[in-house]
Short mmCIF file of the C-alpha atoms (twelve columns), coordinates in Angstrom:
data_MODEL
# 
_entry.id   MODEL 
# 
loop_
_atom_site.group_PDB 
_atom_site.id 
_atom_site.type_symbol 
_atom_site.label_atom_id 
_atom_site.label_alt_id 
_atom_site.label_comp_id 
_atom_site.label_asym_id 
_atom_site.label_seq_id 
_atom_site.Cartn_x 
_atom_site.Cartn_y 
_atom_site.Cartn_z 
_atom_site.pdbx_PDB_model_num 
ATOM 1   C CA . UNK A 1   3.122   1.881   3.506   1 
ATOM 2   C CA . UNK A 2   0.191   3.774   2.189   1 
ATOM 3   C CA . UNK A 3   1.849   4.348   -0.931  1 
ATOM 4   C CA . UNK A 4   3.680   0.552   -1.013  1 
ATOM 5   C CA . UNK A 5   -0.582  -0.225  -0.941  1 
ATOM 6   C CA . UNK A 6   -2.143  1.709   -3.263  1 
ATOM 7   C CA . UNK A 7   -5.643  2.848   -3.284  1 
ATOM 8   C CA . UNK A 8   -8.778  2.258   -2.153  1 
ATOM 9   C CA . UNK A 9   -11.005 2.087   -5.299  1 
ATOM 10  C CA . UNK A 10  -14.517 3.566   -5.568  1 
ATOM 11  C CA . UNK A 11  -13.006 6.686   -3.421  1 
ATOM 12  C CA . UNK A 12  -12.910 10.187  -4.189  1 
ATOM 13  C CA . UNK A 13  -8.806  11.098  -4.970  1 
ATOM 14  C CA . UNK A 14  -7.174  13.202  -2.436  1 
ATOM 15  C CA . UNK A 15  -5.726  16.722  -2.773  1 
ATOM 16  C CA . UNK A 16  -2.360  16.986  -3.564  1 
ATOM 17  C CA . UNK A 17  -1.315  19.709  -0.952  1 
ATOM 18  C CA . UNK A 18  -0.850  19.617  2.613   1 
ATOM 19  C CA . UNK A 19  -3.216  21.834  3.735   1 
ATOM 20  C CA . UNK A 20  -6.010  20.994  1.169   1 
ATOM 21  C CA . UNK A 21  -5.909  16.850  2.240   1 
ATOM 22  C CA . UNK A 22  -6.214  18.682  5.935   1 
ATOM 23  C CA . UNK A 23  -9.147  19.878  4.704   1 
ATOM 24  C CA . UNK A 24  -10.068 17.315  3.206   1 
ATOM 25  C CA . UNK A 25  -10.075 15.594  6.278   1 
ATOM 26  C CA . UNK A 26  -11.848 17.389  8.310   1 
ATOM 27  C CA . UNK A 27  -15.080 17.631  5.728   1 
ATOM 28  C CA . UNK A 28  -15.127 14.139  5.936   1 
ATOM 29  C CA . UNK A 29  -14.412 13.766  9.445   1 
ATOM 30  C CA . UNK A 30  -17.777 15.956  10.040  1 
ATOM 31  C CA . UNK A 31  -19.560 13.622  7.713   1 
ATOM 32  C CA . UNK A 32  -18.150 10.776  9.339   1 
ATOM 33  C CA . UNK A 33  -19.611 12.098  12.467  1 
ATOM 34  C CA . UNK A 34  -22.913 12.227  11.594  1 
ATOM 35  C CA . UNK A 35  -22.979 9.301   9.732   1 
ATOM 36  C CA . UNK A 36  -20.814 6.608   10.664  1 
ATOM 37  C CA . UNK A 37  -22.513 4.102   9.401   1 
ATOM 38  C CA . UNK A 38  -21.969 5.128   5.803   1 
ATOM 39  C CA . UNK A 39  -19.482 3.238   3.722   1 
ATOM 40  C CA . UNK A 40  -18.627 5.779   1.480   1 
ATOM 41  C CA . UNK A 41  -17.915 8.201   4.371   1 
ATOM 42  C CA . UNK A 42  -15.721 5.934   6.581   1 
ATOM 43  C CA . UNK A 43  -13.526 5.147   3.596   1 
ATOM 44  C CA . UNK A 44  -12.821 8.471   2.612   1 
ATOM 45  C CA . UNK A 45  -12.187 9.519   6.031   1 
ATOM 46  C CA . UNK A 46  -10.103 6.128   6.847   1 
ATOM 47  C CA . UNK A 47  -8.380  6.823   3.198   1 
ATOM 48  C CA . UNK A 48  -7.320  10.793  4.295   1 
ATOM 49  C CA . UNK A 49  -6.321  9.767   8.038   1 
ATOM 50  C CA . UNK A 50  -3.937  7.313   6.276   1 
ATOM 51  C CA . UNK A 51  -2.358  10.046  4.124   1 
ATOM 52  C CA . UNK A 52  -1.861  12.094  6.892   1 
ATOM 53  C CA . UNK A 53  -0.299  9.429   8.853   1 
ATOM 54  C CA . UNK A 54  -2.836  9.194   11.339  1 
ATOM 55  C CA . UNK A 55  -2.687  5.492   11.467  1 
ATOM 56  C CA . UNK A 56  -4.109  4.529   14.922  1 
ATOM 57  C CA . UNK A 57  -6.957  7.021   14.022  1 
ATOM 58  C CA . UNK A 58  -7.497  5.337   10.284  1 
ATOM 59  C CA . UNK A 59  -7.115  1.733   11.756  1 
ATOM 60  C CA . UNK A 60  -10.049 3.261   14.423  1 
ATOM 61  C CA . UNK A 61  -12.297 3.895   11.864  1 
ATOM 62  C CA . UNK A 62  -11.667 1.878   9.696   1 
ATOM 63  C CA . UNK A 63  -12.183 -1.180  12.453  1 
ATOM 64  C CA . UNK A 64  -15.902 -0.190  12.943  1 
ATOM 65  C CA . UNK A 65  -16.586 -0.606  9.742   1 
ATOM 66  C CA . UNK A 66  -15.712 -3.634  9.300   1 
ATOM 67  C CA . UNK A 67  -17.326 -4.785  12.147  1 
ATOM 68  C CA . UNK A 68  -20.215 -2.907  10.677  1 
ATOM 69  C CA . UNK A 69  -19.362 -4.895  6.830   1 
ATOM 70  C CA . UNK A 70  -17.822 -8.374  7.499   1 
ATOM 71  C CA . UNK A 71  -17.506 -9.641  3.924   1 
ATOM 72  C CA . UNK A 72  -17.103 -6.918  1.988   1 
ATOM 73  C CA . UNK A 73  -13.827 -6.990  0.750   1 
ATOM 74  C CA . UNK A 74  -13.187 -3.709  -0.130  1 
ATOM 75  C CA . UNK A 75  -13.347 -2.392  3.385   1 
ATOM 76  C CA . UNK A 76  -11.130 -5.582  4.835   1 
ATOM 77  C CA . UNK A 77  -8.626  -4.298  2.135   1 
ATOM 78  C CA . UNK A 78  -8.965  -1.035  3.530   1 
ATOM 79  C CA . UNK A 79  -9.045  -1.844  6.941   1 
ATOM 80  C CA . UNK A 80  -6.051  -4.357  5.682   1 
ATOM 81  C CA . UNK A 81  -3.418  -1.470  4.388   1 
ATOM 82  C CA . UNK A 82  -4.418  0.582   7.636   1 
ATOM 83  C CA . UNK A 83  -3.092  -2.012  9.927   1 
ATOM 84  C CA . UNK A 84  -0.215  -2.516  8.005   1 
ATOM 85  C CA . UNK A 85  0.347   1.380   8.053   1 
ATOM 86  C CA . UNK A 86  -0.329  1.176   11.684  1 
ATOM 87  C CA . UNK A 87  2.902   -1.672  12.133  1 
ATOM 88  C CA . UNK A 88  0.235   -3.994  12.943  1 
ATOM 89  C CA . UNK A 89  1.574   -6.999  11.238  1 
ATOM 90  C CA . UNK A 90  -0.093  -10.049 12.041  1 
ATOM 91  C CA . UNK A 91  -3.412  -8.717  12.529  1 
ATOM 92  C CA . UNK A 92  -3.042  -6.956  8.906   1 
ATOM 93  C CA . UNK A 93  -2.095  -10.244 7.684   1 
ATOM 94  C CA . UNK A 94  -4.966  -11.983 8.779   1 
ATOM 95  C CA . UNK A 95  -7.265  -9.176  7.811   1 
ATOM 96  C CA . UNK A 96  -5.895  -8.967  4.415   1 
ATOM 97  C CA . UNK A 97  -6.364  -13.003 3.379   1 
ATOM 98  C CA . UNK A 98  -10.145 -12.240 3.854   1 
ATOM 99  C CA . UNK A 99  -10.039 -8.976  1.314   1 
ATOM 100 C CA . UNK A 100 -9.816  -11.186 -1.714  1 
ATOM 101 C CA . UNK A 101 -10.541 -14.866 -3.036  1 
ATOM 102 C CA . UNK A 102 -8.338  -17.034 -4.845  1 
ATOM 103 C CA . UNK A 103 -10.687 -16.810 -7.921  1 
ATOM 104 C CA . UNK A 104 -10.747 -13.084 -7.627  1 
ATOM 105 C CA . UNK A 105 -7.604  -12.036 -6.466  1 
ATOM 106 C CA . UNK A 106 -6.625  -8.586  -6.264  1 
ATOM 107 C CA . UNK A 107 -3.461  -6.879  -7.389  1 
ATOM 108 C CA . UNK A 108 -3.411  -4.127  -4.345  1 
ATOM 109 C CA . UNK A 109 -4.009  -6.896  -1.857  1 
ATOM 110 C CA . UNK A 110 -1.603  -8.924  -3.498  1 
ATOM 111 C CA . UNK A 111 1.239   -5.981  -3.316  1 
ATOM 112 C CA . UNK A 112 -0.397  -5.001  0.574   1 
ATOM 113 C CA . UNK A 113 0.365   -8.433  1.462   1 
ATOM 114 C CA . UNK A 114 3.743   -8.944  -0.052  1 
ATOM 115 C CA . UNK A 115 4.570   -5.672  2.293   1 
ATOM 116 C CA . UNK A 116 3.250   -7.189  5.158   1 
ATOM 117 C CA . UNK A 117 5.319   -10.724 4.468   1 
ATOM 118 C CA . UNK A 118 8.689   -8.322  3.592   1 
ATOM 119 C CA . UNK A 119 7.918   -6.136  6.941   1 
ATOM 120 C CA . UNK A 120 8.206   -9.318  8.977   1 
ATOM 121 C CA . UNK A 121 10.831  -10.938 7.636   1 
ATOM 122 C CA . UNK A 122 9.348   -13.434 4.795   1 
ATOM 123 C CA . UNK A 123 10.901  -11.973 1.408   1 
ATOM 124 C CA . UNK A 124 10.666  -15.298 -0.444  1 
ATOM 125 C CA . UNK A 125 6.821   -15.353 0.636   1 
ATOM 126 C CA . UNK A 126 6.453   -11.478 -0.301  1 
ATOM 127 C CA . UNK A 127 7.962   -11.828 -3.610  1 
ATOM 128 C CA . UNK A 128 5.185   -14.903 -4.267  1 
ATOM 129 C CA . UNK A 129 2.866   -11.966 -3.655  1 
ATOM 130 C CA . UNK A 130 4.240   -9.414  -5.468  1 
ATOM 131 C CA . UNK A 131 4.551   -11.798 -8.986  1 
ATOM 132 C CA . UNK A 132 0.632   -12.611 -8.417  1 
ATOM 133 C CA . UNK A 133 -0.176  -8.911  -8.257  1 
ATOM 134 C CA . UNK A 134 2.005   -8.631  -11.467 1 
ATOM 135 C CA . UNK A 135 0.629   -11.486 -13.537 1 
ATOM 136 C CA . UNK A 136 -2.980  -9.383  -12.917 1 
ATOM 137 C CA . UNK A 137 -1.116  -6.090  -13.152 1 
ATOM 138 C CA . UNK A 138 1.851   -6.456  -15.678 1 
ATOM 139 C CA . UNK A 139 4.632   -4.065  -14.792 1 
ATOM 140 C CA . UNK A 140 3.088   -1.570  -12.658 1 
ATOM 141 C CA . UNK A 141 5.379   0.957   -11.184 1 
ATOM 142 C CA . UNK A 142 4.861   0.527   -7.364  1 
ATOM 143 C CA . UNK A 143 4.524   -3.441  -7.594  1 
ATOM 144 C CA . UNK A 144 8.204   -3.662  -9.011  1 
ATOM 145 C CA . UNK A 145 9.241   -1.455  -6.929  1 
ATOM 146 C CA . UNK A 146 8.070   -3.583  -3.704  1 
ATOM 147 C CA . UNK A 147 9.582   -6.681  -5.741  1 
ATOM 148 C CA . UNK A 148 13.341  -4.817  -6.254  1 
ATOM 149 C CA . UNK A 149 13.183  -3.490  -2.541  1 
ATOM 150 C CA . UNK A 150 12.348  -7.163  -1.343  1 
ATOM 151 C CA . UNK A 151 15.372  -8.193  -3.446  1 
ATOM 152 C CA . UNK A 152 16.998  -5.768  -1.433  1 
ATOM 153 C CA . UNK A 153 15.730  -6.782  1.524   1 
ATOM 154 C CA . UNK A 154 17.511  -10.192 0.630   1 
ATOM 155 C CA . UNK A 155 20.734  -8.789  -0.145  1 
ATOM 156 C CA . UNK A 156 20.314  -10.056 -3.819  1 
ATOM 157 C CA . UNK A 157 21.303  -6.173  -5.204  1 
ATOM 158 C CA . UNK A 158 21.676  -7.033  -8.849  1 
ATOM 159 C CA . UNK A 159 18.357  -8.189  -8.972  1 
ATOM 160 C CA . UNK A 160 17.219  -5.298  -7.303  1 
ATOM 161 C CA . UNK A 161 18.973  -3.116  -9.436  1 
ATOM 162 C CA . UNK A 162 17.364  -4.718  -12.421 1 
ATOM 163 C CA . UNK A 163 13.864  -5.071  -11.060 1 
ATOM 164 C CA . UNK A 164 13.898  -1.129  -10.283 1 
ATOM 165 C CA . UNK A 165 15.161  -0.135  -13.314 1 
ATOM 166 C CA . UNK A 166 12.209  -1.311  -15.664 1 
ATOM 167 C CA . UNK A 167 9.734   0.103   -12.708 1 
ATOM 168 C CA . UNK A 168 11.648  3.299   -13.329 1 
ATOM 169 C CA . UNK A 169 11.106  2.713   -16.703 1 
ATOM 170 C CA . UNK A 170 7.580   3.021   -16.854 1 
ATOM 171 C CA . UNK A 171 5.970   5.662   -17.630 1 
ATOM 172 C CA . UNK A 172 3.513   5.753   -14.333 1 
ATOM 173 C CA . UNK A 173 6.718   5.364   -12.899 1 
ATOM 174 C CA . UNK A 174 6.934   8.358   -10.088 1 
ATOM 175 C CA . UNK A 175 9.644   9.786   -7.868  1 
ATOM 176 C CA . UNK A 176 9.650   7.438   -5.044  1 
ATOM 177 C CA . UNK A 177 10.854  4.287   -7.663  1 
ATOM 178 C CA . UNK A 178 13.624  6.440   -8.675  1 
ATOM 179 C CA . UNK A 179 14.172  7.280   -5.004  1 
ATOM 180 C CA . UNK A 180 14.317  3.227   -4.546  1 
ATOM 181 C CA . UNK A 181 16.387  2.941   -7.414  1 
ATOM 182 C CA . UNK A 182 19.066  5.592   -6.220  1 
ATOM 183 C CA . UNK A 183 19.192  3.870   -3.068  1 
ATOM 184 C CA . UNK A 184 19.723  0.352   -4.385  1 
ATOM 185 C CA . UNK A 185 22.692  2.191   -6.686  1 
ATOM 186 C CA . UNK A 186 23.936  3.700   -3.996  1 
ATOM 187 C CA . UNK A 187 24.396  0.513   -1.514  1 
ATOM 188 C CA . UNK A 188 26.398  -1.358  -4.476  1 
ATOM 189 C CA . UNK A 189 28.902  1.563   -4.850  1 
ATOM 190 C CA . UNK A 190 27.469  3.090   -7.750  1 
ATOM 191 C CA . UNK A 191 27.259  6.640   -6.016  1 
ATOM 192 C CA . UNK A 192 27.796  8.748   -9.298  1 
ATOM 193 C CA . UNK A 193 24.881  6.870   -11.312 1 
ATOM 194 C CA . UNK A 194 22.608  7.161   -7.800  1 
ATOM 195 C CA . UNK A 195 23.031  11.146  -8.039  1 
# 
């Protein structure tokens, strides 16, 4: 899920190694800490718990602060994706409507929720979400992919197929669309072109 979601903007970019986002972690679980209170803080720490997988421990901190920040929407969307990590569907759901407004929509939310509506079932609703966060985000990588897996999801392969290939196409495109892509190949018979 965390990278079906995207990021959280405004945060500092994780490490790219194992043991580096470890220690990433732990600097800002320190700061966290002492400061809990501190938006900044909590979001990094939330965002590196969720790269880890730690999602019980992200949705944790995460859930303070927004009890601690209400109506700001970047922190709902935070809190948001970290529920939906955490296979807490419904509550993500209803967390998620409140990290955006119709007249400011945005694409991330609009891709987090389409995974939420695909995770429980609702790929015609999902795929309403995922061509919103397109129209604001034309052809980005990860939001086609979440569109060709929900076509997937539905059984409709050619479609999927298609969809993935002009995600793959892009050049943002990384190795987890042509990981979706292979599999998509793969379940119509198309083993040679998957490889």
């Amino acid at each position: 899920m965390s990278d079906v979601t995207g990021s959280i903007g405004g945060a500092d970019s994780l490490p790219k190694s194992d043991a580096a986002l470890r220690q990433y972690a732990e600097e800002w679980g320190r700061r966290y800490d002492s400061d809990r209170a501190n938006k900044r803080v909590a979001m990094n720490y939330g965002r590196a718990l969720r790269a880890l997988t730690q999602h019980s421990q992200a949705v944790a901190v995460l859930r303070g602060l927004a009890i601690s920040h209400p109506h700001d929407m970047e922190v709902l969307g935070a809190y948001g994706k970290a529920l939906a990590d955490d296979g807490k569907l419904q509550e993500a759901a209803k967390v998620l409507e409140n990290a955006h407004t119709p007249e400011r929509p945005n694409w991330s939310i609009l891709s987090a929720q389409g995974s939420v509506a695909d995770q429980m079932g609702d790929h015609e609703r999902a795929r309403d979400y995922y061509n919103a966060a397109l129209k604001i985000r034309p052809n980005d990588p990860t939001v086609l992919s979440n569109l060709g897996l929900s076509y997937a999801l539905s059984r409709n392969l050619p479609t999927a197929e298609s969809t993935l290939r002009t995600a793959a196409a892009q050049s943002a495109a990384d190795i987890r669309v042509r990981q979706n892509l292979a599999l998509v190949l793969a379940l119509q018979g198309k083993f040679g072109e998957a490889e």
